[in-house]
BATOR-868499 format. One line per 8 residues: their letters; for each residue x, y, z of C-alpha. Coordinates in steps of 0.02 Angstrom, whole numbers. Last residue first. Example, Ala and Ser with C-alpha at 12.3 -4.5 7.8 and 13.67 -1.06 7.14 Angstrom:
BEGIN
SA = 684:-53:357 | 615:-225:390;
# end
This chain:
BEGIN
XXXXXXXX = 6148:2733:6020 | 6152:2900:6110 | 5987:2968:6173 | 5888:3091:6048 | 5884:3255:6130 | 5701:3326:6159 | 5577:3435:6043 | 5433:3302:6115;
XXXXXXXX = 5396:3227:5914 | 5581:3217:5916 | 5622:3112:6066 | 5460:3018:6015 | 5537:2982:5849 | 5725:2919:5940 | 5641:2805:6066 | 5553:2721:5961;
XXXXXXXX = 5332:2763:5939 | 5191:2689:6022 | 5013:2761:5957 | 4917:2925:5985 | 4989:3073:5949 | 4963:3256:6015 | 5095:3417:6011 | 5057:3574:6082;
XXXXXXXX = 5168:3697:5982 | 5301:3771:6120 | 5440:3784:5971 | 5577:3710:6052 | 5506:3575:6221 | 5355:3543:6092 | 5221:3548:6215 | 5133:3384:6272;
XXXXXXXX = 5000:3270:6252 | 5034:3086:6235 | 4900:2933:6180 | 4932:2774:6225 | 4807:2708:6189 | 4662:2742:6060 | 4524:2826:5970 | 4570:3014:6085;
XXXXXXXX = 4417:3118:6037 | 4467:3239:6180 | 4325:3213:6286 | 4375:3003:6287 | 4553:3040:6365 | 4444:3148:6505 | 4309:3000:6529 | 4463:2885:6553;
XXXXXXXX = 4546:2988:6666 | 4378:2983:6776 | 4352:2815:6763 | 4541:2809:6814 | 4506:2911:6961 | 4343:2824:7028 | 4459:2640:7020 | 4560:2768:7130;
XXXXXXXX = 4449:2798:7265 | 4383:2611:7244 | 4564:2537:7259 | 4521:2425:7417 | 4628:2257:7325 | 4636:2157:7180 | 4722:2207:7031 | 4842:2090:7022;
XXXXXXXX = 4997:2142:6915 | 5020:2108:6763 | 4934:1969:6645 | 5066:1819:6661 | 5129:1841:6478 | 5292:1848:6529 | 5304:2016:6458 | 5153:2070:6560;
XXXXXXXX = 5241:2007:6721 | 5355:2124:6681 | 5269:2251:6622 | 5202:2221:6809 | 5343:2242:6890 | 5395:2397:6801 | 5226:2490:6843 | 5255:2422:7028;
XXXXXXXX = 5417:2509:7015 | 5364:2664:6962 | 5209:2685:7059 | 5306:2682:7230 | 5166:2682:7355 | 5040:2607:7257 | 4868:2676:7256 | 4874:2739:7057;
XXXXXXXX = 4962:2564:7023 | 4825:2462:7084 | 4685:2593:7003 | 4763:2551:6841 | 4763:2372:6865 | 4578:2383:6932 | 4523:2491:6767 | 4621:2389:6646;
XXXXXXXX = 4598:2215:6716 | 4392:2228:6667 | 4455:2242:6510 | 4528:2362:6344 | 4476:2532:6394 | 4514:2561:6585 | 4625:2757:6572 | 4791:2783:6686;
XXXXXXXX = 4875:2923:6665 | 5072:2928:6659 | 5146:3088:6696 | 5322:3106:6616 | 5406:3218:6679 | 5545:3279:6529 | 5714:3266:6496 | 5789:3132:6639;
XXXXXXXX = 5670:3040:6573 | 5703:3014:6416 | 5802:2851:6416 | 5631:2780:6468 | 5503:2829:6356 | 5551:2699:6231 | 5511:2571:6359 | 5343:2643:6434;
XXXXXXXX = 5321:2647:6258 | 5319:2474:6215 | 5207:2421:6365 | 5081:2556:6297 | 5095:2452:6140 | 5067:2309:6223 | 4902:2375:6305 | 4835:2287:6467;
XXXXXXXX = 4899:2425:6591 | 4787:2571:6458 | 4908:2713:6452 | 4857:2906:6436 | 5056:2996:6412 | 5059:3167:6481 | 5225:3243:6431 | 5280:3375:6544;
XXXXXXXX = 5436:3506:6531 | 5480:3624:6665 | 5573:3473:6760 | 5515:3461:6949 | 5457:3310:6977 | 5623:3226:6861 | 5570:3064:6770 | 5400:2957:6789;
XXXXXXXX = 5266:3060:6867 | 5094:2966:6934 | 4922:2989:6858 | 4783:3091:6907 | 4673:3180:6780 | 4569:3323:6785 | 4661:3506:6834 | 4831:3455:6741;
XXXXXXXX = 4748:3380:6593 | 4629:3519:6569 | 4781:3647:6573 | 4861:3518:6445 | 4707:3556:6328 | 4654:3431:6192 | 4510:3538:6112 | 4328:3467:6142;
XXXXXXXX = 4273:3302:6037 | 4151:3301:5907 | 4257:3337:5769 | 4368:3161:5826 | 4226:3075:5835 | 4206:3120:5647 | 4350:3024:5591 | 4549:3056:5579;
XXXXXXXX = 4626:2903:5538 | 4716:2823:5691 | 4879:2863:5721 | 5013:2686:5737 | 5066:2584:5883 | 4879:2543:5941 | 4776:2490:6077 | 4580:2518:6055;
XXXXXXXX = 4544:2414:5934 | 4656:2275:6012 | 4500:2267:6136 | 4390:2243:5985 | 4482:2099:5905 | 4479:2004:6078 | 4299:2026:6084 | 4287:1970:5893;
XXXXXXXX = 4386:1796:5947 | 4294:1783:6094 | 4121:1780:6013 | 4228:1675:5876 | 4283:1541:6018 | 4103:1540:6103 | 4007:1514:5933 | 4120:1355:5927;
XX = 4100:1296:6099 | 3906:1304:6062;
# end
């Protein structure tokens, strides 16, 4: 019994993963089912809170998953680029129950920012992030909502980013975490000094 327990975890563990990734997934058909990624969709359907200058002419919509390292890692690499770019981060529940309520926490806090840094924090120290508890059912509506959006646009995994090209205006899409220096040019932005 314990045993079929373990590997029952083991695969659910697997599964979650699944959905969090640093690299592109392969194209499938999912992907030629799914409506055209559309930052004027984006704007009008999700919520998410802005990371980096309000009023900058240049947005990058990141969908993040609060239990997925490699969101972690790019909340990092997205950083130094801030000052470049708002960077609306969009809260989707994919990976556990934690997502959704950890997603609506930060949706309802007052200063999104810093509870998003405390709680890659506590991720970091592999205490689980921030608690989730709480009267977030407005919100917990939002990110089912977000998540429903990410899932429209084929999107296999988290993070995924949407933005225009800040040279060339091409819409650019990637899912996966990425350094600092490839998602400053995958954006069209200036590559912070080492």
């Amino acid at each position: 019994m314990q045993r079929r327990y373990l590997l029952t975890s083991a695969a659910a563990a697997v599964l979650a993963l699944a959905a969090c990734k640093d690299s592109p997934p392969a194209s499938g058909a999912a992907k030629a089912q799914a409506q055209p990624v559309s930052m004027a969709a984006i704007e009008a359907g999700a919520k998410g809170f802005v990371v980096g200058s309000p009023m900058s002419v240049r947005t990058v919509y990141v969908f993040f998953d609060a239990q997925c390292p490699h969101c972690s890692a790019l909340w990092r690499a997205a950083k130094p680029l801030k000052a470049q770019a708002k960077f609306v981060w969009i809260p989707v529940g994919l990976i556990n129950k934690s997502s959704e309520s950890q997603g609506a926490a930060l949706l309802a806090a007052k200063d999104p920012v810093a509870l998003m840094d405390e709680h890659e924090a506590s991720m970091a120290a592999q205490k689980g992030g921030i608690s989730g508890m709480g009267d977030f059912d407005a919100q917990r509506e939002l990110v089912k909502k977000n998540t429903a959006l990410m899932n429209s646009f084929g999107f296999a995994s988290v993070p995924s980013i949407v933005a225009q090209h800040a040279q060339t205006g091409a819409l650019v899409t990637r899912e996966g975490s990425m350094p600092t220096a490839a998602l400053a040019a995958l954006l069209g932005l200036q590559a912070p000094a080492q």
